[in-house]
Each structure stands twice: as C-alpha cells, then as structure tokens.
C-alpha positions, -999 to 999 in steps of 0.1 A, spaced: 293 -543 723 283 -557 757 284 -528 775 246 -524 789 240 -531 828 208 -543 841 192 -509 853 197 -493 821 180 -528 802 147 -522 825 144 -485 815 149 -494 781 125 -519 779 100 -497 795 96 -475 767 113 -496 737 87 -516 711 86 -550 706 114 -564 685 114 -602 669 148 -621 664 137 -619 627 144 -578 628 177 -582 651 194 -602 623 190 -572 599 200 -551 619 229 -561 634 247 -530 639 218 -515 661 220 -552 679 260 -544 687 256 -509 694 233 -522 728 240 -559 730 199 -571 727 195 -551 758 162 -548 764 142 -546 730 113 -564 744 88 -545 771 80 -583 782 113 -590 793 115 -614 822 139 -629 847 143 -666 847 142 -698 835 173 -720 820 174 -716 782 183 -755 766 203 -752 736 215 -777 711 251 -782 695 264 -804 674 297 -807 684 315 -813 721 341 -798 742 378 -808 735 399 -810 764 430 -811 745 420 -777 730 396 -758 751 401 -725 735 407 -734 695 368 -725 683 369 -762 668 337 -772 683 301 -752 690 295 -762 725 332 -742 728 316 -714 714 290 -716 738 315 -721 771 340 -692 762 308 -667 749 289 -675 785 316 -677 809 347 -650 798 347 -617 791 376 -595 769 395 -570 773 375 -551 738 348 -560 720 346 -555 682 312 -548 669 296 -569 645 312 -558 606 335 -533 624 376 -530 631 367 -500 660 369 -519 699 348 -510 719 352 -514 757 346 -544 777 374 -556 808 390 -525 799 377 -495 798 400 -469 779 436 -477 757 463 -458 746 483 -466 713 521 -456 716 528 -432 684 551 -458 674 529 -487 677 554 -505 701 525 -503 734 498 -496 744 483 -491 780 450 -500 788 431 -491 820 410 -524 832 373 -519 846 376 -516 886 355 -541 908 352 -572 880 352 -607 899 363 -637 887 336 -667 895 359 -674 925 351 -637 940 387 -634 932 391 -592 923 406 -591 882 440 -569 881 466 -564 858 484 -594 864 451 -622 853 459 -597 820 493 -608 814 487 -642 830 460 -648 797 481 -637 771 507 -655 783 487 -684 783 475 -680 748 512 -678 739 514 -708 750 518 -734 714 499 -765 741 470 -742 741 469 -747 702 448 -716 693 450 -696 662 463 -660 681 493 -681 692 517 -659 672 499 -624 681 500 -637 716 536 -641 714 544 -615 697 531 -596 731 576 -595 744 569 -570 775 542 -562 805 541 -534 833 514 -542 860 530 -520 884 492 -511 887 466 -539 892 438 -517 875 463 -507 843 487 -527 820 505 -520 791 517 -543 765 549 -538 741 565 -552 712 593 -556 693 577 -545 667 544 -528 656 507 -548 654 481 -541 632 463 -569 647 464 -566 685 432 -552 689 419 -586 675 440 -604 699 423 -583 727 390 -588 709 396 -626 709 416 -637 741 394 -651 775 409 -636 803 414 -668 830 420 -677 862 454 -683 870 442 -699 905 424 -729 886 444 -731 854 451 -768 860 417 -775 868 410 -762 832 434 -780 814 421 -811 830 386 -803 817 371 -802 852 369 -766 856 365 -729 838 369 -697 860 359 -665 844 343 -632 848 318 -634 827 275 -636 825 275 -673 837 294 -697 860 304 -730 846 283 -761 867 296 -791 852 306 -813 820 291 -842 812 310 -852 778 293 -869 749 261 -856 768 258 -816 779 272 -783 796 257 -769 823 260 -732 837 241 -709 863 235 -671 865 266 -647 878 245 -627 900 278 -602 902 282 -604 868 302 -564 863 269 -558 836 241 -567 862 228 -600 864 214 -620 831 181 -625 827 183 -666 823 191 -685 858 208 -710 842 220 -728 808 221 -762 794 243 -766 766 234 -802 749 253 -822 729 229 -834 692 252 -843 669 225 -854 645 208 -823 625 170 -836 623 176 -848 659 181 -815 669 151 -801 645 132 -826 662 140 -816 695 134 -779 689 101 -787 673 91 -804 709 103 -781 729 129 -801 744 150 -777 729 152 -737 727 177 -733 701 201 -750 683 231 -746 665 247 -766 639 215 -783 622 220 -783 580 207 -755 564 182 -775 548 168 -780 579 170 -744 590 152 -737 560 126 -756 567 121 -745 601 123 -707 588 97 -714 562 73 -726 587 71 -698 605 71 -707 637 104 -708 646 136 -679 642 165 -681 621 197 -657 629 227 -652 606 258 -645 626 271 -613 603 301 -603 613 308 -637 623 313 -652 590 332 -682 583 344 -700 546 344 -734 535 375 -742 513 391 -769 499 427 -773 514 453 -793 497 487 -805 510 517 -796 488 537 -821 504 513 -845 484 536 -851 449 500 -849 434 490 -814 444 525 -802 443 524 -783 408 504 -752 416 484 -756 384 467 -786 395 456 -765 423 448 -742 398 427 -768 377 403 -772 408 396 -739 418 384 -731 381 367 -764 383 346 -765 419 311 -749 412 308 -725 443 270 -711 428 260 -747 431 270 -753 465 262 -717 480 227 -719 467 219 -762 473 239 -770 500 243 -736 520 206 -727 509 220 -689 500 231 -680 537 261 -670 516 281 -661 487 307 -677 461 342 -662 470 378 -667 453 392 -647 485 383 -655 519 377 -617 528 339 -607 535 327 -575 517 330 -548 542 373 -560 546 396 -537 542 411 -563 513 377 -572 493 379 -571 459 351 -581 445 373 -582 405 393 -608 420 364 -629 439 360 -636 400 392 -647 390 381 -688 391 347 -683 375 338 -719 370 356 -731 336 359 -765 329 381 -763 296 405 -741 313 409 -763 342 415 -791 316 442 -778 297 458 -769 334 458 -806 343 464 -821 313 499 -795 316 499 -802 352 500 -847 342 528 -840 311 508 -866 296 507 -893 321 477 -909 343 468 -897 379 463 -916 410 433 -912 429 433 -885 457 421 -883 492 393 -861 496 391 -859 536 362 -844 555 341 -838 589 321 -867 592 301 -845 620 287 -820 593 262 -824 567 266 -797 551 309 -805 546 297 -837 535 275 -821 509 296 -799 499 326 -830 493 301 -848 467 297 -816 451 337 -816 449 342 -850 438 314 -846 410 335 -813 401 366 -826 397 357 -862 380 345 -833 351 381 -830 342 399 -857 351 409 -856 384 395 -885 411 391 -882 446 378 -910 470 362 -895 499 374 -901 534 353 -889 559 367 -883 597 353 -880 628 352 -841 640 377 -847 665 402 -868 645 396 -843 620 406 -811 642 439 -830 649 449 -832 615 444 -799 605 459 -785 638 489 -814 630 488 -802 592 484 -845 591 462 -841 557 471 -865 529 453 -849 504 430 -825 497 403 -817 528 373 -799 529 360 -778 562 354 -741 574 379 -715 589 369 -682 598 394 -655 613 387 -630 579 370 -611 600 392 -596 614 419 -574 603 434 -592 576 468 -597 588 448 -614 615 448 -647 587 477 -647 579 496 -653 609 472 -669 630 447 -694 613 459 -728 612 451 -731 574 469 -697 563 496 -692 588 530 -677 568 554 -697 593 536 -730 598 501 -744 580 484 -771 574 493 -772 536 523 -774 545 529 -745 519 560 -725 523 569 -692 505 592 -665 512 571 -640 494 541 -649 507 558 -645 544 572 -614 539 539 -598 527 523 -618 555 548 -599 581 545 -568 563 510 -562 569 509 -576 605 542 -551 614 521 -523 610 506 -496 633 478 -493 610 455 -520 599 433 -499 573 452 -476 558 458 -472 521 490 -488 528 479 -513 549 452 -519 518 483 -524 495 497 -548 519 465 -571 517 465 -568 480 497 -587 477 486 -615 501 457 -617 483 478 -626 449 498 -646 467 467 -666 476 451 -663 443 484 -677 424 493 -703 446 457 -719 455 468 -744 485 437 -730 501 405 -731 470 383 -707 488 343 -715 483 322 -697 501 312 -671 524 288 -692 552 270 -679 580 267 -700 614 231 -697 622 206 -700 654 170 -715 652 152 -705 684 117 -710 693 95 -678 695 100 -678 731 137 -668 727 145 -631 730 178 -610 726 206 -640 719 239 -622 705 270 -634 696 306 -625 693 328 -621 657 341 -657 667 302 -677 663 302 -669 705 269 -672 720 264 -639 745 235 -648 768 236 -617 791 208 -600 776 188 -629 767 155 -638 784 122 -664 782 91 -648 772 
C-alpha cells in the first residue's frame, strides 16, 4: 500500500540495509506492506528516471489499461480511493482513509483524506468522488469497471471530506472498483478527453504528450505522501523489443517495459541489469473465439482447441517460465483456484480429433482467422505455436496480424472474425470482478459474442453478494468456472507476468494490481 510519507522514508532508510530489486520481487508482500519506502540507506533526491514502453496513449480510451505508457500515466499521476496489496482482497487506505460496509451490503461510507490537492491546488472533496465514478460509468469512457461503476445508483456528499455510496443491490466487488477507479478533475475533464491534459492528485504532474514519441511528467512537491524522490519522468515510446534492450544497455534508457521475455532473459542472465515480476498483477493470454463465427459455433470445436493448444510449450519457449499453464484464468492464491480443473484440457491430440471430426459431421472446414497484436512478440509467438497446434488435428487458421490499436477496437467492438489471441487480466481481483467487467468475459456484452442465461445468472450471483470470499461466495465461482470450462469461447493459456528491466541504478519501483507503475518511492542511486 502507498501509504509511507517522506519523513518516515528518511528514518527508515537510516537504519534499513541495503535491498536489490532482485529481493523486492520475492518478496512482494513486505514491498506492499511499505510501498519500496526507503529500503536503500543511499536513497537520493533527483534526477528524471527514462523509461521505455512499448505501446502509446489512446485518446479514445485513456483509462482502458490497453496500452503500457497508460499504465505508466494513471500509476504516476492519480491516486484511489483503497489500495489492494499485491496477492490480497483486504484495501488498504489511500484517498480515503477509513469505510464502513452497511450490514446489508447496500452502502458504504467512506471518510476521504483531509488536505489532498489536485495538480491544480484545487482541495479533493466528496463531490471529485462521485464526479469519478460517475465518469467511469460513463460506456464512452470504454473501461472494464463500466458495470460496477454503474451499478454505484446513489451518493450523499452532504460532507466534502465523507461520501457514501449505495446500491440497488449488494457488491462483492466494489472494493475493486475503489481499488481501480482514478479519481479526476472535474475542472479539466474536457481537456482530458481531448488528450491535452490529465489532472490528478497523485506523485507526479503530467508535462506534456508528444504521441508516437514520449510522456513527460514532473515531481508533485505537495504530493499528500511527501514529495517523490525523482524530479521528473520520461515515459518513451519503443515499440521494438531489442530496441528497447538496446537502449537500456546504453543507458539511454532506465527501464523498460514490454521487451519479449527472451530478451528479458537475456538481460537477467547477464547480470547486470534487474528483472521484476509484477505478482499480484498477473495477466493470461487466451485464445478468444467468436461464436457468431458458423465455424466456432459448436462448442466442441472450441473444445477440440483447448485440448489441442500446448500451454507447457508456450509457458516455458515463448514466456521463458514467468508463468504457468492454466485452464482457468484464476491465479493460485483466488478464492476460485482449482488447481483439478486447471487440468481438465491436458494437451490430447486424439481427443480433440474425435471432437472435430464430431464437430465437421463429416464435411471439410474452411480456413479460420487467427487475429493478433502485431505490437507484441511474444502474442505473435504464441499465434505460430497455435497455428502449429491446431493444423495437428485438422483445423487451419491463417494468421492475421493487427496493429495494437486496431486491435484494442476490435476486442472493445467484439469486431473479431475468428479466433484472436491477446492478454486480459482483471482475475485478480475478486472473481466476480471478470465476469461483469472485462471486455472478454462480461455476462451482458463480450467480445465472443457469447450469450448464456446460466452463465449470467451465476455471473450476477456472485457479484450480488456482500461477501466476496465466503464459502458461498466460493460455490458461486465454482459454477462460473464450469460455465467457462464447458463452453470454452475464452481457451485460457497462461498465467504471464508483466515484467520491469531496470539498470542497477534503479531503486524501489512498485506497481499497482493493474501493471501500474508507482514512482513515489523510487530514486537514482
């Protein structure tokens, strides 16, 4: 949790010992309980840290988590409300600093920290509160809490420093929501949708956007924490992986996110640069298929690929074992793991025969689309893995790839012909959380274009709960998870970590259960 102001950072780093990013990222939990602050004696004000990302801004969807150097704007320049450790459902506090649940799970009332300024000097109160969520209710925003958001039917902010929030109906999710949602500036909210401006309260101002090229940002110096470290940040767009190895390498670079994990392997094994997993941040890489598609309508062609695709080959080639083979897209320390079930599409190659061959009642099958972000070497890797896959029993694809921002369109605009290939993420969280929000798994509206009355009522009944780990909430998840496992319009893969490369110089970078980057504690040695 971000909850360590500067005063308390110096003391610490008077008397704490030397810790490398090596030993942050395994131990992550220690890393959330005190946000980085101040593990390293040497800790030092100044400098502007130059990091690399792969992908740019989107102006269309600035708050969608479909691009890194969007990870990097909403983790440097907005706070929350709570903050959810790393591997953990329990908030902890951020804009607000206390919250009480209703006993019916209809409100709750949180009280907001007093004195937080927006970039503007503008004071926060209750009203920027309902003024977000409202905003992130909002289906032109296009972001994946759009229906927790909405959800959200009442507000009091009789008081600026307190607000509480009711529903129609209980949430199990809306500390997630809370977790997820950037509080914004009402004052400037045009200027953000026009790309020109972003107003928050958080570490970092935003300087300017150069698209295609870089992000710039500058120290809050009345940041509510105490004042980062780093006077400034350069967020620069390298959409090519050994470009951005390269750069790193020469020190034109600090860190970089997005490179393959080949090349993140390499630069780990050389031991002269850092490599962090984001736990707690996790994200999958599935094959989606559109059951509009009169080819990938009969379930057990679906089926036929999931016991086809060979996850152990792609987790350990392509992802370089920074993750595991999963038939579920919950991580192990979910509420809903099961690691039985994470078996039930073992790689068999006869079975998945017999399911197309009763899938094609005899008759010959058209090549399918195999979409996929042209931006990422590892999707592409992971597509020719596919294709090789499913040619094994008698199924052809023809890869298409798509530019990243085309790409985030479609699967926003379920627009898919096919079958695509990408990440989602959103697991994480409590797993009601999936299936109402993400764009691939949403009960009401997803890209699949998959619609089932069972699979929206156990969708509802484990988000209409006051309770999101309870043994029945557990039962609840178990029947979305069949639901998934039967119907297979999402073929889960993996488990994948996002990853950092930083130079040794790098101390103390953190990150948020969304891939985030949280700067505030993180200095140049």
């Amino acid at each position: 949790m971000r909850t360590t102001a500067r005063p308390w950072r110096r003391l610490a780093a008077a008397v704490a010992a030397v810790v490398s990013l090596t030993a942050l990222a395994g131990c992550s939990s220690a890393v959330q309980e005190a946000r980085g602050g101040g593990s390293d004696a040497k800790a030092s004000d100044g400098g502007t840290l130059k990091i690399g990302v792969a992908t740019d801004l989107q102006t269309a969807t600035p708050f969608s988590n479909a691009s890194d150097a969007t990870n990097v704007l909403i983790g440097l320049v907005y706070d929350s409300l709570v903050d959810l450790p790393h591997e953990s459902l329990k908030p902890k506090p951020a804009l607000a600093t206390s919250w009480k649940t209703a006993p019916d799970g209809k409100s709750v009332t949180l009280q907001l920290r007093k004195g937080v300024k927006f970039h503007t000097g503008r004071e926060l109160t209750s009203k920027d509160v309902e003024f977000s969520i409202k905003q992130w209710a909002d289906p032109t925003f296009a972001v994946q809490f759009q229906r927790t958001a909405a959800a959200v039917t009442g507000f009091d902010t009789s008081d600026p420093h307190a607000i509480t929030l009711k529903f129609d109906h209980p949430l199990s999710n809306i500390f997630d929501l809370l977790d997820v949602l950037p509080i914004i500036d009402s004052a400037t909210i045009d200027q953000l949708k026009a790309g020109k401006e972003y107003v928050g309260t958080g570490p970092f101002k935003f300087d300017k956007w150069t698209p295609g090229s870089q992000l710039t940002f500058s120290r809050n110096d009345d940041y509510w924490r105490g004042a980062p470290h780093l006077d400034g940040v350069q967020a620069k767009v390298v959409g090519d992986s050994q470009s951005q190895v390269s750069q790193l390498r020469s020190g034109q670079l600090d860190a970089i996110i997005g490179a393959g994990n080949r090349d993140l392997e390499s630069l780990k094994k050389g031991g002269q640069f850092d490599v962090t997993r984001f736990t707690g941040a996790e994200q999958q890489v599935y094959v989606g298929a559109n059951v509009a598609n009169p080819e990938l309508k009969d379930k057990r062609l679906r089926q036929a690929i999931a016991y086809a695709v060979d996850r152990p080959r792609i987790v350990k080639d392509v992802y370089r074992g920074a993750g595991y083979p999963i038939n579920l897209p919950w991580p192990t320390y979910s509420p809903a793991y099961d690691a039985k079930a994470n078996h039930t599409y073992d790689r068999d190659v006869a079975k998945a025969k017999k399911l197309v061959a009763a899938a094609s009642a005899g008759g010959s099958r058209p090549t399918i689309p195999l979409e996929f972000d042209a931006n990422s070497g590892n999707i592409e890797a992971t597509a020719q893995i596919v294709q090789s896959n499913l040619e094994d029993i008698g199924i052809k694809v023809e890869l298409q790839p798509v530019d990243h921002n085309q790409f985030i369109k479609e699967l926003i605009g379920a627009k898919f012909k096919g079958l695509w290939i990408l990440n989602h993420s959103y697991a994480q969280w409590t797993p009601s959380t999936l299936a109402v929000s993400a764009y691939p798994f949403n009960a009401d509206h997803n890209a699949s274009h998959f619609v089932s009355m069972s699979y929206q009522a156990h969708a509802n009944g484990a988000w209409e709960r006051t309770n999101g780990t309870d043994a029945q909430a557990k039962q609840a998840y178990g029947k979305l998870s069949k639901d998934l496992l039967d119907n297979q319009f999402l073929i889960e893969l993996a488990i994948i970590f996002t990853q950092v490369a930083t130079s040794p110089k790098v101390h103390d970078i953190d990150w948020s259960k969304r891939q985030e980057i949280h700067l505030e504690n993180a200095y140049l040695s």
